[in-house]
C-alpha atoms as an extended CHARMM CRD file, in Angstrom:
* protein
*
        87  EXT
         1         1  UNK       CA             -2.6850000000      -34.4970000000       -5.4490000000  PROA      1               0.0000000000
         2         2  UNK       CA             -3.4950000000      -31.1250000000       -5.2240000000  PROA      2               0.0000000000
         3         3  UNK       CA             -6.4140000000      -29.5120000000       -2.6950000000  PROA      3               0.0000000000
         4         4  UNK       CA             -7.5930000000      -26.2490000000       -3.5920000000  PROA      4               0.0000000000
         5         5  UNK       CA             -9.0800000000      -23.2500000000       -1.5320000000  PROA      5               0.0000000000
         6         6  UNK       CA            -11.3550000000      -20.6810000000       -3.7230000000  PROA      6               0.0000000000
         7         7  UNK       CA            -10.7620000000      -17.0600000000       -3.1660000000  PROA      7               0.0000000000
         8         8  UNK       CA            -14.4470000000      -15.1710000000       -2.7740000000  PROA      8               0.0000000000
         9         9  UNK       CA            -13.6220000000      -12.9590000000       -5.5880000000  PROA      9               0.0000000000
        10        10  UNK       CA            -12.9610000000      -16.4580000000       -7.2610000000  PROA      10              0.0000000000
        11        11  UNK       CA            -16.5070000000      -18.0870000000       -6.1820000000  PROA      11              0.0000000000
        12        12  UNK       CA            -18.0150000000      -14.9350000000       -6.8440000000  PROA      12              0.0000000000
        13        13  UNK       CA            -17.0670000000      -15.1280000000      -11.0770000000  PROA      13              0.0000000000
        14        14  UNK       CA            -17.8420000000      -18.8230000000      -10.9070000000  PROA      14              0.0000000000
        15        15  UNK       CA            -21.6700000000      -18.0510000000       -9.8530000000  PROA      15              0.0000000000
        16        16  UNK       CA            -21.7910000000      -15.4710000000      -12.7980000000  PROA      16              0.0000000000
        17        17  UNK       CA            -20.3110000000      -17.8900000000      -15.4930000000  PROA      17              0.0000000000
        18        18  UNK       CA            -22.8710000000      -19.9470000000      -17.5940000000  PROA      18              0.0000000000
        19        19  UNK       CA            -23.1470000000      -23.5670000000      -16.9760000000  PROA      19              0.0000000000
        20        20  UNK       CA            -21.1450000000      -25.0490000000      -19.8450000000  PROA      20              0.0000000000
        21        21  UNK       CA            -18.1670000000      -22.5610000000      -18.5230000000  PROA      21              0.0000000000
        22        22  UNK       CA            -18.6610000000      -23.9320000000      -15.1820000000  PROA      22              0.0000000000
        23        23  UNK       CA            -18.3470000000      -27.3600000000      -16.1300000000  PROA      23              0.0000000000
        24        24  UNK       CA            -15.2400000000      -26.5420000000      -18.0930000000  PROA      24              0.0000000000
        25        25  UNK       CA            -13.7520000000      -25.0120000000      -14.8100000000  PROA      25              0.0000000000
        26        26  UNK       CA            -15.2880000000      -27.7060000000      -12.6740000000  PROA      26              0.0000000000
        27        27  UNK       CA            -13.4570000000      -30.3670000000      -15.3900000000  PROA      27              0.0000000000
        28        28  UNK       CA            -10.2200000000      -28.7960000000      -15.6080000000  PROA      28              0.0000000000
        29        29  UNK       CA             -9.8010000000      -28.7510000000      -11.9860000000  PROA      29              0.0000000000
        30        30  UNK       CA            -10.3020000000      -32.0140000000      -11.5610000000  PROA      30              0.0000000000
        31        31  UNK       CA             -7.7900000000      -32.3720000000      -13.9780000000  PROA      31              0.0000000000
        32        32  UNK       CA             -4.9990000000      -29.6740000000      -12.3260000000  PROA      32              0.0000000000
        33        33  UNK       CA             -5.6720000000      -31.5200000000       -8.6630000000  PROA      33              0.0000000000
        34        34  UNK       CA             -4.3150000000      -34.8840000000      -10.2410000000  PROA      34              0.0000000000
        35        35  UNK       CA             -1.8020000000      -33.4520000000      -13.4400000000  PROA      35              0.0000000000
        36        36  UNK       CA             -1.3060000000      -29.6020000000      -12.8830000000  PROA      36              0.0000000000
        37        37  UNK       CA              0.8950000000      -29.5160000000      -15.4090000000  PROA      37              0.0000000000
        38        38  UNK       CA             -0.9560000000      -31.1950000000      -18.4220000000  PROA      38              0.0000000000
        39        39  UNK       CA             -0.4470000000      -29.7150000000      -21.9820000000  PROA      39              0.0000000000
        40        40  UNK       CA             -4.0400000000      -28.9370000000      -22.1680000000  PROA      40              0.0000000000
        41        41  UNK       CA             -3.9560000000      -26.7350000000      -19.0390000000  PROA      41              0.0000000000
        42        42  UNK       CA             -1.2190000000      -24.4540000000      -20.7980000000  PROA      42              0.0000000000
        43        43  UNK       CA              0.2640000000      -24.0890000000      -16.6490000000  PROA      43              0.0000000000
        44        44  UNK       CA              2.0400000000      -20.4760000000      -16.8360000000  PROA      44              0.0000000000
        45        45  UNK       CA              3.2770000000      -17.8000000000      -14.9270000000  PROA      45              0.0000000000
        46        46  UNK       CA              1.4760000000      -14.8000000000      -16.0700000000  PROA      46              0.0000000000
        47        47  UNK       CA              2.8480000000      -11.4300000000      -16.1790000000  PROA      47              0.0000000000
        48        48  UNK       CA              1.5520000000       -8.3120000000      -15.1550000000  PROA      48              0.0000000000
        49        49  UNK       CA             -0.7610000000       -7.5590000000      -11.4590000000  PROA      49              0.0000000000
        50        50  UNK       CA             -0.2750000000      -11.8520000000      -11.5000000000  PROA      50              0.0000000000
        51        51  UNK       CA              3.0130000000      -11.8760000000      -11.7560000000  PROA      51              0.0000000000
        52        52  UNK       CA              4.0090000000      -15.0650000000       -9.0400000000  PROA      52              0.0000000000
        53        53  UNK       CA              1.3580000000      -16.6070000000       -9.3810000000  PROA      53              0.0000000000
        54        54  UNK       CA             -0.3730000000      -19.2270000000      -11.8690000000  PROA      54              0.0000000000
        55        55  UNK       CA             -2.9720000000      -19.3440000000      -14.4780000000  PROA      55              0.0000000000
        56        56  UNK       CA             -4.1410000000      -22.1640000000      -16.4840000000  PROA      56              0.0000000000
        57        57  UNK       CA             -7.0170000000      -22.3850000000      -19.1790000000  PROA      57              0.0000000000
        58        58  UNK       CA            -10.4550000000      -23.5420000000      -19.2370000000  PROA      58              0.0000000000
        59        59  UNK       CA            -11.2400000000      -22.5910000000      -22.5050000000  PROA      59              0.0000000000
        60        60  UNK       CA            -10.1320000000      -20.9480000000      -25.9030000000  PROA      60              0.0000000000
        61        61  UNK       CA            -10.5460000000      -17.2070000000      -24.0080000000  PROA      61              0.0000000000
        62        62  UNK       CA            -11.1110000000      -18.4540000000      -20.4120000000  PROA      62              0.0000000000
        63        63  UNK       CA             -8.1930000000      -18.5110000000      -17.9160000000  PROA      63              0.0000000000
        64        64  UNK       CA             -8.4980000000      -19.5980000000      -14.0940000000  PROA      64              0.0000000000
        65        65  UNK       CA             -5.4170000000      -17.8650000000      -11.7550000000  PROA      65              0.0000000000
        66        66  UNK       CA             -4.3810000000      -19.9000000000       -8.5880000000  PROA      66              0.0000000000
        67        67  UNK       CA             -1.9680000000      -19.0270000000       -6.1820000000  PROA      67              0.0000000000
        68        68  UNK       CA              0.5040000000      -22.3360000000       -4.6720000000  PROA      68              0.0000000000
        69        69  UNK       CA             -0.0870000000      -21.9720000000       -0.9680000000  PROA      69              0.0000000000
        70        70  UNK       CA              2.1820000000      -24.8290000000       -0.5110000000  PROA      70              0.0000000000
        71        71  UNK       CA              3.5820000000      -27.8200000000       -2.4930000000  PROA      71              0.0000000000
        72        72  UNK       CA             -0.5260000000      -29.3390000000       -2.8790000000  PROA      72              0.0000000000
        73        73  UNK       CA             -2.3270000000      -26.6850000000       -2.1700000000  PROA      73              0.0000000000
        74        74  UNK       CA             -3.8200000000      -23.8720000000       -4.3810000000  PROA      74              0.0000000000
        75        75  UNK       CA             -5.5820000000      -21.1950000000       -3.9590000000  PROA      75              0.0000000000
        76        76  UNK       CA             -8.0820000000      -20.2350000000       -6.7680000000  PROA      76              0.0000000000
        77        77  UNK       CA             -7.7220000000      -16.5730000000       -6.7080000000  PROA      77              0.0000000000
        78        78  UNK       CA             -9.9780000000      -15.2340000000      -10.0470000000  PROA      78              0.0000000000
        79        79  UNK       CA            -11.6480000000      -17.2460000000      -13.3970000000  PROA      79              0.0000000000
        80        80  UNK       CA            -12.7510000000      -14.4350000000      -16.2060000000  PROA      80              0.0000000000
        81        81  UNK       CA            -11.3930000000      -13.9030000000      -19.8030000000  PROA      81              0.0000000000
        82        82  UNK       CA             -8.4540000000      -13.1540000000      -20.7660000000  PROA      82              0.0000000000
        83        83  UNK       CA             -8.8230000000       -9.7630000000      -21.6660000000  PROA      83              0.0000000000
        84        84  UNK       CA            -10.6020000000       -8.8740000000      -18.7870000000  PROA      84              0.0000000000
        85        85  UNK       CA             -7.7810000000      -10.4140000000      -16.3070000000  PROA      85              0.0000000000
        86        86  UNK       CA             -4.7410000000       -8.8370000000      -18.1110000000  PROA      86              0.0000000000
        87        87  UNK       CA             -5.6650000000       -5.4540000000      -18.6150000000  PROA      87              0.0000000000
């Protein structure tokens, strides 16, 4: 099982996303904690400013990038669209 830590910037998006995206965060953590690597989370290493770290997605355009602190922890560094996190 993995705990997670959320980044500021991270809680900061979260607070500005509407409710339905929240849920789909709050849902696919719960999911990522228990099966991180589930075909519905699409687990990757993204290229680009987060290169080394992780991103997985919440929804068609919405991504979530974590950072593996250790082995079960992760640290949720950013949640915003696609576009938005890759350019």
């Amino acid at each position: 099982m993995i705990a997670t830590i959320p980044h500021r910037t991270f809680k900061k998006k979260f607070k500005k996303l509407k409710r339905s995206e929240q849920q789909a965060v709050e849902e696919r953590l719960l999911l990522f904690v228990v099966y991180p690597f589930a075909p519905i989370l699409n687990n990757h290493a993204p290229h680009g400013k987060y290169m080394g770290k992780g991103s997985i997605n919440i929804t068609g355009d919405l991504r979530l990038i974590f950072e593996m602190i250790t082995e079960n922890i992760a640290y949720l560094i950013d949640v915003d669209t696609h576009p938005k996190l890759y350019t």
